[in-house]
VOLO-36749 format. One record per residue (C-alpha): chain; x, y, z; residue number from 1. Coordinates in Angstrom, 2 decimals, padded with zeros to 5 digits, always signed. Layout:
BEGIN
<site ch="A" c1="X" c2="Y" c3="Z" i="NUM"/>
...
***
This chain:
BEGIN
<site ch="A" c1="+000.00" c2="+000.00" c3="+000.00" i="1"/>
<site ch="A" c1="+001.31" c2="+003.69" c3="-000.77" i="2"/>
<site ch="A" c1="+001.14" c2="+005.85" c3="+002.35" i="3"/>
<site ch="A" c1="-001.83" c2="+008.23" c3="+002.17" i="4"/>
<site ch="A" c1="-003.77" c2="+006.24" c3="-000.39" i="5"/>
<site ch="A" c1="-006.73" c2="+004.09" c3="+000.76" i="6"/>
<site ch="A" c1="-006.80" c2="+000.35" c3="+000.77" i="7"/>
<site ch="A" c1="-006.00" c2="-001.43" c3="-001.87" i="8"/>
<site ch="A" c1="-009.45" c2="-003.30" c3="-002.73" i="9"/>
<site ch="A" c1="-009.86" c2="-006.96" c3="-003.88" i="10"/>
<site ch="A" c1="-012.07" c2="-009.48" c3="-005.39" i="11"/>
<site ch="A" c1="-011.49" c2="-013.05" c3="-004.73" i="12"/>
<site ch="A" c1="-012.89" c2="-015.82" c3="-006.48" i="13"/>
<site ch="A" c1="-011.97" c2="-019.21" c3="-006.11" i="14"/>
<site ch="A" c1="-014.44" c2="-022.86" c3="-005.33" i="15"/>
<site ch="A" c1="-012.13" c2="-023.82" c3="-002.76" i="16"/>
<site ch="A" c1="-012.20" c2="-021.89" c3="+000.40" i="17"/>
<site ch="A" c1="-008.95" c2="-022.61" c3="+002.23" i="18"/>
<site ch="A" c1="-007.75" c2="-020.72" c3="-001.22" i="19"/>
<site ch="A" c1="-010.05" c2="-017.73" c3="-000.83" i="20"/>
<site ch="A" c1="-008.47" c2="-017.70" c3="+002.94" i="21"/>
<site ch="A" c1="-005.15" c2="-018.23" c3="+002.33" i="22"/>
<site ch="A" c1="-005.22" c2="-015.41" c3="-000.16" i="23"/>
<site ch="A" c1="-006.96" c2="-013.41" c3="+002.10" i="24"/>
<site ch="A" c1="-004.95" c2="-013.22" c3="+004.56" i="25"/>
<site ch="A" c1="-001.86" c2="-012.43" c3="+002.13" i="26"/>
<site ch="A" c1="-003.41" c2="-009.39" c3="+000.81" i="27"/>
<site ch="A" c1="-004.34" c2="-008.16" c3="+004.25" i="28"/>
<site ch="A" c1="-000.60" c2="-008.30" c3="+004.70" i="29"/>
<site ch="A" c1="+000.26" c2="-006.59" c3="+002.20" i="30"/>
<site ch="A" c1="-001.87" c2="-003.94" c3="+003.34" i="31"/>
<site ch="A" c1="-005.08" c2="-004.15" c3="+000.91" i="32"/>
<site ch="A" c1="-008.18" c2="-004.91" c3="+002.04" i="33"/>
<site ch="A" c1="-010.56" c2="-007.65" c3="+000.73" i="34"/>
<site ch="A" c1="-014.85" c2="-007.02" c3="-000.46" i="35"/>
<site ch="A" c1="-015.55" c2="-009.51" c3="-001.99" i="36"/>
<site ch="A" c1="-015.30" c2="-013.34" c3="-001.49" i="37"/>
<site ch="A" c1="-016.85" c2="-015.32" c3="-004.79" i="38"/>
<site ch="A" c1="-017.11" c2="-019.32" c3="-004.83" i="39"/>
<site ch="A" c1="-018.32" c2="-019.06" c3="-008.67" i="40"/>
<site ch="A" c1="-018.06" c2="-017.39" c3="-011.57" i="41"/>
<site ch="A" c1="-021.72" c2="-015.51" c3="-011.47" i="42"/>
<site ch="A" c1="-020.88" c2="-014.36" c3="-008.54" i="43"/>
<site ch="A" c1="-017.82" c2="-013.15" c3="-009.19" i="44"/>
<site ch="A" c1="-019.19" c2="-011.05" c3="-011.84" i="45"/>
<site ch="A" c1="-021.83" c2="-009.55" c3="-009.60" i="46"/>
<site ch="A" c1="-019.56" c2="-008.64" c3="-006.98" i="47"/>
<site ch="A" c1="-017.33" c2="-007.47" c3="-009.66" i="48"/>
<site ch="A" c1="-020.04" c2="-005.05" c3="-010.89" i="49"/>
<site ch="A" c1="-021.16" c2="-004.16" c3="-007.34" i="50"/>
<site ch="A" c1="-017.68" c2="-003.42" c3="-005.58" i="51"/>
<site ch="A" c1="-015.78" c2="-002.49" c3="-008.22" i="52"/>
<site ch="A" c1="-012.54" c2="-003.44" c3="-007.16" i="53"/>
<site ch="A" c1="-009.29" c2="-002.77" c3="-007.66" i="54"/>
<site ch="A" c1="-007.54" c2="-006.16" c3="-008.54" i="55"/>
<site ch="A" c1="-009.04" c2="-009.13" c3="-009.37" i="56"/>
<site ch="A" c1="-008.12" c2="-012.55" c3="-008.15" i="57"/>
<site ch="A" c1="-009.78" c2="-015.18" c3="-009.97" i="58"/>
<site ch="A" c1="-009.69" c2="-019.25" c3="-010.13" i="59"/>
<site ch="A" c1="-009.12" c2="-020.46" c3="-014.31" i="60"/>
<site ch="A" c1="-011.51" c2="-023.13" c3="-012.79" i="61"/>
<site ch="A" c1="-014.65" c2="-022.49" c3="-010.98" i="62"/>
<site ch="A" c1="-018.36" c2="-023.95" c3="-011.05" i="63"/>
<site ch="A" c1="-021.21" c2="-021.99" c3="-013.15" i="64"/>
<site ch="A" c1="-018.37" c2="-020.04" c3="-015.31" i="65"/>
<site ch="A" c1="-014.84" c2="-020.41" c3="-015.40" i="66"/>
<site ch="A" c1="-012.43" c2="-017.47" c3="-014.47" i="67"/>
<site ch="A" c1="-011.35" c2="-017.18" c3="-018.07" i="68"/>
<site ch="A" c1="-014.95" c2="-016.32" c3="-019.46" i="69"/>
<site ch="A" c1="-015.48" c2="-014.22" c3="-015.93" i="70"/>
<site ch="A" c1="-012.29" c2="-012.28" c3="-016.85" i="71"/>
<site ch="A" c1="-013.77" c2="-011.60" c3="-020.44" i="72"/>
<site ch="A" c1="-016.98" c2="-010.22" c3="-018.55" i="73"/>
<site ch="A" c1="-014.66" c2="-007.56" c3="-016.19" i="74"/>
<site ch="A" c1="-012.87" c2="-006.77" c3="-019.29" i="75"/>
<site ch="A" c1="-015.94" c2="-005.70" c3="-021.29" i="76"/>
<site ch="A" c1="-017.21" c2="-004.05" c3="-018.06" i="77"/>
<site ch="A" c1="-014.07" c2="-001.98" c3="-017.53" i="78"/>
<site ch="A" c1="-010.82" c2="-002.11" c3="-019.91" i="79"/>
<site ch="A" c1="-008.48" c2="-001.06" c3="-017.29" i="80"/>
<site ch="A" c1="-009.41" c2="-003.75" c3="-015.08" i="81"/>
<site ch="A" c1="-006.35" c2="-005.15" c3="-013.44" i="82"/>
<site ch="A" c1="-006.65" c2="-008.89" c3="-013.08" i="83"/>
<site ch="A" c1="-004.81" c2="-011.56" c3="-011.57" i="84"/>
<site ch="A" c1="-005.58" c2="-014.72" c3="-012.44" i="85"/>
<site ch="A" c1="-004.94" c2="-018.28" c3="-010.46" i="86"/>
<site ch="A" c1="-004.55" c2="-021.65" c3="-011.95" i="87"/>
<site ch="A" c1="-003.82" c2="-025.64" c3="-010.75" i="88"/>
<site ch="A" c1="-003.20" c2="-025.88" c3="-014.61" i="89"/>
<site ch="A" c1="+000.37" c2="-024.79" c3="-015.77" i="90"/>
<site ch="A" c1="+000.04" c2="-025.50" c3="-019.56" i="91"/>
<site ch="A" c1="+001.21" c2="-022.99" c3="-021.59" i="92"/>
<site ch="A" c1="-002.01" c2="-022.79" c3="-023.79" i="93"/>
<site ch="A" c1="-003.78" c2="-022.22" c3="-020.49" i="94"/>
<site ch="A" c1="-001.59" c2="-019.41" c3="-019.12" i="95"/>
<site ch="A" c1="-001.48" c2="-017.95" c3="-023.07" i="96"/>
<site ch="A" c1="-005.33" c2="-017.79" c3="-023.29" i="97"/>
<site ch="A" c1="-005.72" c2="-015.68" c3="-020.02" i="98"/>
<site ch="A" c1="-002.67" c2="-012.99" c3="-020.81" i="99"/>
<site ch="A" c1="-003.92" c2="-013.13" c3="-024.28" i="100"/>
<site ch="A" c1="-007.64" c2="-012.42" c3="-022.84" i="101"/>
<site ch="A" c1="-005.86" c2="-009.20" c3="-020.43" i="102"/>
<site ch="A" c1="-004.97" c2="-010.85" c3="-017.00" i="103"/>
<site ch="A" c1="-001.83" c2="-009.17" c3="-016.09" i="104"/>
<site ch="A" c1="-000.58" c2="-012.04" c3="-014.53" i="105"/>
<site ch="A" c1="-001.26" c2="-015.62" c3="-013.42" i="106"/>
<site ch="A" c1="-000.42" c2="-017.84" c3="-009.74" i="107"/>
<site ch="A" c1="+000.30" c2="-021.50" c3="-009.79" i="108"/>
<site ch="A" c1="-002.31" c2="-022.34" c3="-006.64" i="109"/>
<site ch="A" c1="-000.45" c2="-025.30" c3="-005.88" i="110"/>
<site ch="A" c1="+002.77" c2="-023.80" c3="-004.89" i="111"/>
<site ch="A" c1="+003.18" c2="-023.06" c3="-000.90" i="112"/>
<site ch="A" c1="+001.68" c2="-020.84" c3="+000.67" i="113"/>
<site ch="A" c1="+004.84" c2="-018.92" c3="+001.05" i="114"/>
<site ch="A" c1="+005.57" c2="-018.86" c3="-002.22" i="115"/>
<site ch="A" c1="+002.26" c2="-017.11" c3="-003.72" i="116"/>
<site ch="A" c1="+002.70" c2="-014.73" c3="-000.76" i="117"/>
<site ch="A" c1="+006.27" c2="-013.91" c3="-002.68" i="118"/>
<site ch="A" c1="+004.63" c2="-013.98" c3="-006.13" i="119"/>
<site ch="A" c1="+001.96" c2="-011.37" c3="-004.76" i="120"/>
<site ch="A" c1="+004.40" c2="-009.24" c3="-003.18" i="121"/>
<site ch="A" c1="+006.75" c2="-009.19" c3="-005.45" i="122"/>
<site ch="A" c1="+004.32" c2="-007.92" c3="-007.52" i="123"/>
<site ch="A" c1="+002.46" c2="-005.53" c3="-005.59" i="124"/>
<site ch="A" c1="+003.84" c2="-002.09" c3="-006.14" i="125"/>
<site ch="A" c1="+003.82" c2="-002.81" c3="-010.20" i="126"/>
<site ch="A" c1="-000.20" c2="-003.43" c3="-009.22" i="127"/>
<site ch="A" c1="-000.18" c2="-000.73" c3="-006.80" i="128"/>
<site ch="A" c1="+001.05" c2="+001.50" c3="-009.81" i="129"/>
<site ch="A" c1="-000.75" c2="+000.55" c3="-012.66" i="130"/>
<site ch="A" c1="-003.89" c2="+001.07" c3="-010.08" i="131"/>
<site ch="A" c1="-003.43" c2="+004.30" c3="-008.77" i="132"/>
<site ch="A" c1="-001.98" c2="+005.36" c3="-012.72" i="133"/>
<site ch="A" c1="+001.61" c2="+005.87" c3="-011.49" i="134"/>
<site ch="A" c1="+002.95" c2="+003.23" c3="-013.67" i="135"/>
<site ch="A" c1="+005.95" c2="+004.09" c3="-016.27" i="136"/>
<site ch="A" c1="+004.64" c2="+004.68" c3="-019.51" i="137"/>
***
């Protein structure tokens, strides 16, 4: 988080709840605040449209719609929207379809914990900045 700014606010969507936990608690410590838990992809897109976030999180596999048709959705819905997405699958077809469909970036879910904390933070100012417009053009 950049001092003085608000929260940093997220949408998580993911079937699996220890997931939506785990990740939940990482971007708490990184200082940005969660509204909105999803366990589908219909409701990810209605919290999506009523919160309005500022990063998406969302599972390439979910029940009702998968993330990569839900991240089509946000995309038509806003342009600029900056979304994260999180796979079990690391095919390259897979990982090509959702940075060819806008996701900014993608998380192996089966790594450790500790190590999607690292991806995320490594990440976080470059999301921070692209967010808040600060981002090198």
């Amino acid at each position: 988080m950049i001092r003085g700014n608000p929260k940093i606010r997220v949408l998580i969507a993911d079937d699996e709840a220890h997931i939506r936990a785990l990740l939940g608690t990482i971007i708490s410590q990184l200082g940005g605040e969660v509204v909105a838990l999803a366990a589908d992809g219909e409701d990810a897109i209605r919290l999506y449209e009523q919160q309005r976030p500022d990063l998406s999180l969302l599972d390439i596999n979910m029940p009702r719609l998968n993330g990569d048709v839900v991240m089509a959705r946000i995309m038509k819905i806003n342009p600029d929207a900056l979304v994260v997405m999180l796979t079990a699958q690391d095919s390259v077809d897979s990982v090509r379809q959702c940075i060819d469909l806008g996701a900014r970036n993608y998380i192996l879910k089966n790594n450790p914990a500790e190590k999607i904390f690292e991806l995320i933070k490594s990440s976080w100012a470059e999301y921070v900045a692209s967010i808040r417009g600060e981002a090198k053009k």
